[in-house]
N, C-alpha and C positions, 0 to 999 in steps of 0.2 A: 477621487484618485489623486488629484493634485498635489492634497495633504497630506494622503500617505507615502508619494512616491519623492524622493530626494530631488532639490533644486539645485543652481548653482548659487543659490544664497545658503539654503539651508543644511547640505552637506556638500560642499565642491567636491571631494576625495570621491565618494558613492554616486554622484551624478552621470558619470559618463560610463554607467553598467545599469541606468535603470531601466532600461530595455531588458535586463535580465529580470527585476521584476514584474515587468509587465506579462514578460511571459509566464511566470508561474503564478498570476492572476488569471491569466483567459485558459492557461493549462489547466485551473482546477475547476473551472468552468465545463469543462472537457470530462475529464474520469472520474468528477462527482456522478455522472448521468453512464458514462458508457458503459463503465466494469463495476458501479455501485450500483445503490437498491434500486434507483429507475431501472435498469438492467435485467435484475431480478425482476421486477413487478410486470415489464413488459413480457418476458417470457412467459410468465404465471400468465399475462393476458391474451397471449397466442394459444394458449392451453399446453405448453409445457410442463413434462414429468420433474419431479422433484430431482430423479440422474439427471435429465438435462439441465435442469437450474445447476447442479451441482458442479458438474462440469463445466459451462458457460462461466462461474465461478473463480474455478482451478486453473485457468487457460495461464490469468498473469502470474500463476504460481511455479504450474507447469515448466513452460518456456524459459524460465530464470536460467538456467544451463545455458542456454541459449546466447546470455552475453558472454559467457566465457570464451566461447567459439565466434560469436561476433566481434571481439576486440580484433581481431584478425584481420581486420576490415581497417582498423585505424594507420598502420603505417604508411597502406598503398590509399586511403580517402583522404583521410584526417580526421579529426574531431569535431570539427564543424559540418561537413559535407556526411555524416554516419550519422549524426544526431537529427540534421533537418531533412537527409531522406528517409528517416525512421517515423519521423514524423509526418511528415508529407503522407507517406506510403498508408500510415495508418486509418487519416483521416479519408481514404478513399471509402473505405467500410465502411462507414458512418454513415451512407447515403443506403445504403441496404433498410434498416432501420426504419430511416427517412422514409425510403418507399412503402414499406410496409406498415405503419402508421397512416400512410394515404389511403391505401385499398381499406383500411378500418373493417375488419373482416369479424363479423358477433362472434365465429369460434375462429380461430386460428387452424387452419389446413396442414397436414405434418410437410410439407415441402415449405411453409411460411417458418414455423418451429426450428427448421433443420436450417433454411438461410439465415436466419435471424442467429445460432447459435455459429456457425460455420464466419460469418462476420465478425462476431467477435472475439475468434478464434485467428483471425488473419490481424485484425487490432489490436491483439496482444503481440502476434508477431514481429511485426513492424515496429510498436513499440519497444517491444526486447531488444529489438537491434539502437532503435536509438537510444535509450538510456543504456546501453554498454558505454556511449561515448559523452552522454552529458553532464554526469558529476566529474569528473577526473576534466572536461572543458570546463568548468565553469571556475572550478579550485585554480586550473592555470592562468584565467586571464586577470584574475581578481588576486590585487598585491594583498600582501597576507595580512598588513596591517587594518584593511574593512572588511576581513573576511566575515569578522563578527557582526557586525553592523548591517552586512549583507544579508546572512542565513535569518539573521533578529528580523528583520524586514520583510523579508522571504516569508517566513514564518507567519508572521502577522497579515500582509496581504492575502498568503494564501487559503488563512482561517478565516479572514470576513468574505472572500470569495466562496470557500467553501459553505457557509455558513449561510448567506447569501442564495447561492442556487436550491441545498435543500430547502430552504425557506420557501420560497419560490414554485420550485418543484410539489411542494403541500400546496400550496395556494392554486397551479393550476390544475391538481388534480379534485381541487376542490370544488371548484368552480368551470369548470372544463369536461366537457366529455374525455373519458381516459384518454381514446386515440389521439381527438384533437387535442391534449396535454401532454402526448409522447412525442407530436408533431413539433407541438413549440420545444420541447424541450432538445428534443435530435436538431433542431435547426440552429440551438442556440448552442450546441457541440458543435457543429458547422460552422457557424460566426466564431466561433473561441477557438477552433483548429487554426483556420487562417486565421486571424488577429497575432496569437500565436506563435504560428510559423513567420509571419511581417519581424515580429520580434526578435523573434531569434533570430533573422538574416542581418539585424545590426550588431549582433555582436561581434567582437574580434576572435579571431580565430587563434589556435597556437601551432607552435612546433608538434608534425606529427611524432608520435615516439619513435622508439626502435622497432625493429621487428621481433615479434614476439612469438616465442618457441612452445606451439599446444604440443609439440612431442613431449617438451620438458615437464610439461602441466600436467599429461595423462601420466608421466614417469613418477612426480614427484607426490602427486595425489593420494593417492593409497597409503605413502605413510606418516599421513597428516593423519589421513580421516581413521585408523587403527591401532599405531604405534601409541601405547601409554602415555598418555602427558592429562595435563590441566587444560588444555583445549579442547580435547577431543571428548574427556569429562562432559564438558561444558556443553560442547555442540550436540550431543546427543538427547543431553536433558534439555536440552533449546528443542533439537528436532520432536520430542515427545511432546513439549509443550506447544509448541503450533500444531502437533498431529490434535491434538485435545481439542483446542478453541477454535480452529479457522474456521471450523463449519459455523459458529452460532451464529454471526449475520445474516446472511443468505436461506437460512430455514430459517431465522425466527422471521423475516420480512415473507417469507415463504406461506409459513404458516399462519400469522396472521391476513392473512388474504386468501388463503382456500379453506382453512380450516375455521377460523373466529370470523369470519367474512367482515374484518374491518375495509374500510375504503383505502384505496392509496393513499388520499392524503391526510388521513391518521399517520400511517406509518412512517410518513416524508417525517413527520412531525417527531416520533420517536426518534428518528435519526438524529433530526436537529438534535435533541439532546444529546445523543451521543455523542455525536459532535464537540456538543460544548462540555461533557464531560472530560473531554480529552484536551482540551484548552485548559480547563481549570486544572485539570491533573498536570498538565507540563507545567504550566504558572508558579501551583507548588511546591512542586517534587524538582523541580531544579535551581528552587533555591537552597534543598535540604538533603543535597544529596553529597555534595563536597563533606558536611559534617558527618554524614551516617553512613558512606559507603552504598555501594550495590546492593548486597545479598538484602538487605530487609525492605529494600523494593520489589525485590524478585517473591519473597514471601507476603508483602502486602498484595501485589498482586496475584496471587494465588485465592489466596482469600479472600478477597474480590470475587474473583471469579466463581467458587462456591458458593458464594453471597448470590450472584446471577442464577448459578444453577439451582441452589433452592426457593430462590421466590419463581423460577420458570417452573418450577416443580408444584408451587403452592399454584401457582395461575391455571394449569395445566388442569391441574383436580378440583379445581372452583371451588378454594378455599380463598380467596382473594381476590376483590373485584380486577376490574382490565383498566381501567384509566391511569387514577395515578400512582398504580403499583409501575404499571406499561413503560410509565417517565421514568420513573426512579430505576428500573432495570436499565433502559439504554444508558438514564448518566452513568451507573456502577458499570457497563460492559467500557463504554469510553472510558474511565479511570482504571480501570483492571488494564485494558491495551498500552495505553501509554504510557502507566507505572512501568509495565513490564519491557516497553521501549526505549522509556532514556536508563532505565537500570544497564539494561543489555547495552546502549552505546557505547556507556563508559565503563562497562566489567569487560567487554571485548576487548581493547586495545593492551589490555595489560595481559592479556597471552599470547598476543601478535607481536610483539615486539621482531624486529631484526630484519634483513633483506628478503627474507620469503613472504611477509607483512602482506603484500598485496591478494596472493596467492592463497593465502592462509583466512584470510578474507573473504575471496571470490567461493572455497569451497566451504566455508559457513553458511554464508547467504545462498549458494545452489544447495544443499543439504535439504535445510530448515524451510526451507521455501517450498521446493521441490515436493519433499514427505508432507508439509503443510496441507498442499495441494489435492494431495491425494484422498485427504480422509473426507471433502464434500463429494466428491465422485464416489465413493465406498458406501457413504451416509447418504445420499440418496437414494442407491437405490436400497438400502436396510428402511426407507422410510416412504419408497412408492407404493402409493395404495391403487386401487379398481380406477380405471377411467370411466367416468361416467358422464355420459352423454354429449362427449368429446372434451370434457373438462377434466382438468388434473384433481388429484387428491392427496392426502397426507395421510399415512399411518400413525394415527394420534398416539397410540400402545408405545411403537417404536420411540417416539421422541421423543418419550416422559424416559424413557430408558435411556437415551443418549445424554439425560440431562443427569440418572442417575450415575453413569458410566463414567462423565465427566468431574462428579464430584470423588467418587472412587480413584480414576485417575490423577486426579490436581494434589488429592490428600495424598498419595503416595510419594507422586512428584516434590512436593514439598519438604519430605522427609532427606529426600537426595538433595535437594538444593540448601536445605540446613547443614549441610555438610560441607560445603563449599567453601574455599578456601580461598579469604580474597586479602591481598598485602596491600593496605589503607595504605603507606609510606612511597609505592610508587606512583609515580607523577603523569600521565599522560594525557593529551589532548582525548577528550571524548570524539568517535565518529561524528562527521558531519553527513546528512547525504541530503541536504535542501530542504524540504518542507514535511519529512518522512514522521515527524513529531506528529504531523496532524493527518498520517495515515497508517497507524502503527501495524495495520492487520496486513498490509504491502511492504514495511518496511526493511524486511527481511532481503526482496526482490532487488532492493537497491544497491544491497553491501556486495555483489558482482560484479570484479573487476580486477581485470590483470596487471593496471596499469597503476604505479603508485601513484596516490592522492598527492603527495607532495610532487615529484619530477619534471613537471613542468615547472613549477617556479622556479625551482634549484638550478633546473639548465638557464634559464633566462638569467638569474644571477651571476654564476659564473663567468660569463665573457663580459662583464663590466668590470669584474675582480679583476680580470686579467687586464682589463685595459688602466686600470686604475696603477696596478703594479708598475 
């Protein structure tokens, strides 16, 4: 960590915010395990229905609205005091888990199923509220000149973290009885919550905003999300395209464990890759994107994506072994998410332009998010089979069809997004929203926020101008 974290030799300017990075090291420490495929694989191991995987799922999708109406919290808290009781609050759940990991129970009891889902149901909660307040804090206390330097760092801590714990996560289910490997692993979301939370109490805090008017929000909302424009274009063919993919993580890790009866820590291992799919595709696609524009990212990763959906197709009908087809699918689902994630950061900013920017924002990311969410609650239960012998099952029929549904969808979609109209000639900052490159299937959830990304700096500049005058 030494190495990777800024000294006062080797960056003085980024030194005194690296407590910012420490926290988005033991953060990903955190929601690698609690809303990712551990997540998933511990429900599967309670004997959860593929609804209930589905929905356990959709919670961080769900609740996205949720900051909208949580910024409301920031004039009378702050941004520091929103963000660390979000956090706080969340990591109480986390002990639910913990416990239920100890009783190690051969099937899981529906009262174990139902706590286990209703937990992380309250730690999306909690977290909705504090991420309403911790990009828009993190933008104001950081001068704009290391912003870059920062998010670069961010980024990369938070890929050998994450990287790190999947890895990890394979190895103790490898070698670990499942329960005792959900033991170590909830404990080490434990250790990462508070490490974490230490973290982020040294950060500085800023100017709370103004008060901010949800009357004018629910007034002005409707005729973003209906009124004709190049936005609304956009956002729709966004919401269709998260309606499409969000489910394929959570059933394919689903399914390979009730249905192909691989071990968890195969699956830990596909993840990895995916993982590192999505590293190499940022690595990439952000060096080639200033030259090529959005739109033929948006269409690479379409195509991607059918490339996923027909080898799940070829795997499905045992026309093609499970090993290293299994790898090469998660690296192509990682590069399919991220292409379609830095495309979207920087094709978004050039229809937001102007003082409703924030807003016009906030209801992209609740939209897309939101309908996101919906379609693994829907696809579960199109895809719950017979309980047998208190063990869940998968409708194998159904999911070869979700995967035909999806290539049907993508290829339609692709058609309207070839049509899309983008002016290479204007200039704008791409979104930032912290380490959201290396979690693209969430990164929707982040662009929620009523608060502009720039206004904290601008207000703190201002009364030096004036003293300077």
């Amino acid at each position: 960590m030494s190495t990777l974290l800024p000294t006062k030799k080797s960056d003085p300017e980024l030194y005194p915010y690296r407590s910012g990075l420490v926290f988005g090291f033991f953060n990903a420490l955190v929601w690698q395990i609690a809303i990712g495929t551990p997540m998933v694989l511990f429900a599967e191991q309670l004997g959860a229905s593929s609804f209930q995987v589905g929905l356990a799922y959709s919670f961080v999708f769900l609740q996205t609205p949720l900051q909208i109406f949580a910024t409301a919290l920031l004039p009378r808290y702050g941004f520091k005091k929103v963000a660390m009781r979000g956090w706080a609050a969340r990591s109480v759940f986390l002990a639910v888990p913990l416990a239920l990991a100890i009783m190690a129970p051969d099937v899981g009891e529906p009262w174990m199923v139902n706590a286990f889902i209703w937990s992380v149901f309250f730690f999306c909660i909690f977290r909705t509220i504090g991420a309403s307040a911790l990009t828009v804090w993190i933008f104001g206390f950081l001068p704009e000149k290391i912003r870059g330097r920062y998010f670069g760092s961010d980024q990369m801590i938070a890929g050998i973290a994450g990287v790190g714990t999947l890895v990890s996560c394979a190895a103790l289910f490898a070698f670990l009885p499942i329960y005792t490997a959900l033991l170590v692993q909830y404990g080490i979301t434990i250790i990462g919550s508070v490490l974490s939370y230490l973290s982020m109490a040294k950060l500085p805090d800023i100017d709370r905003p103004t008060s901010i008017s949800l009357r004018s929000v629910l007034r002005d909302t409707p005729g973003h999300l209906f009124k004709p424009s190049p936005f609304r274009k956009f956002m729709w063919l966004a919401a269709w395209f998260m309606v499409t993919i969000t489910s394929i993580p959570p059933f394919a890790a689903y399914y390979l464990k009730v249905a192909a009866q691989q071990s968890a820590g195969q699956i830990m291992l596909y993840e990895v890759m995916r993982y590192l799919g999505v590293i190499l595709g940022a690595w990439f696609i952000r060096r080639r994107l200033d030259a090529t524009g959005a739109k033929p990212f948006f269409l690479l990763s379409l195509i991607l994506y059918v490339g996923v959906a027909g080898l799940w197709l070829l795997f499905l009908q045992g026309l093609v072994g499970s090993g290293g087809v299994l790898f090469g699918i998660y690296l192509l689902l990682g590069l399919s998410a991220v292409t379609w994630n830095i495309a979207n950061l920087n094709y978004l900013p050039q229809l937001v332009e102007g003082e409703h920017r924030a807003l016009v924002i906030s209801i992209f990311g609740a939209v897309t998010a939101c309908l996101g969410g919906c379609a693994p609650i829907l696809l579960g239960l199109v895809l719950r089979g017979e309980t047998l012998a208190g063990e869940a099952t998968i409708n194998t029929s159904a999911f070869q069809g979700f995967f035909v549904a999806l290539i049907l969808s993508l290829s339609v979609l692709s058609f309207f997004m070839a049509r899309l109209k983008e002016d290479r000639s204007i200039e704008v900052e791409p979104l930032v929203i912290g380490n959201a490159l290396l979690r693209p299937f969430r990164a929707a959830s982040y662009l929620v926020n009523l608060v502009d990304l720039q206004s904290p700096a601008k207000k703190r500049e201002k009364p030096a101008k004036t003293q300077e005058d």
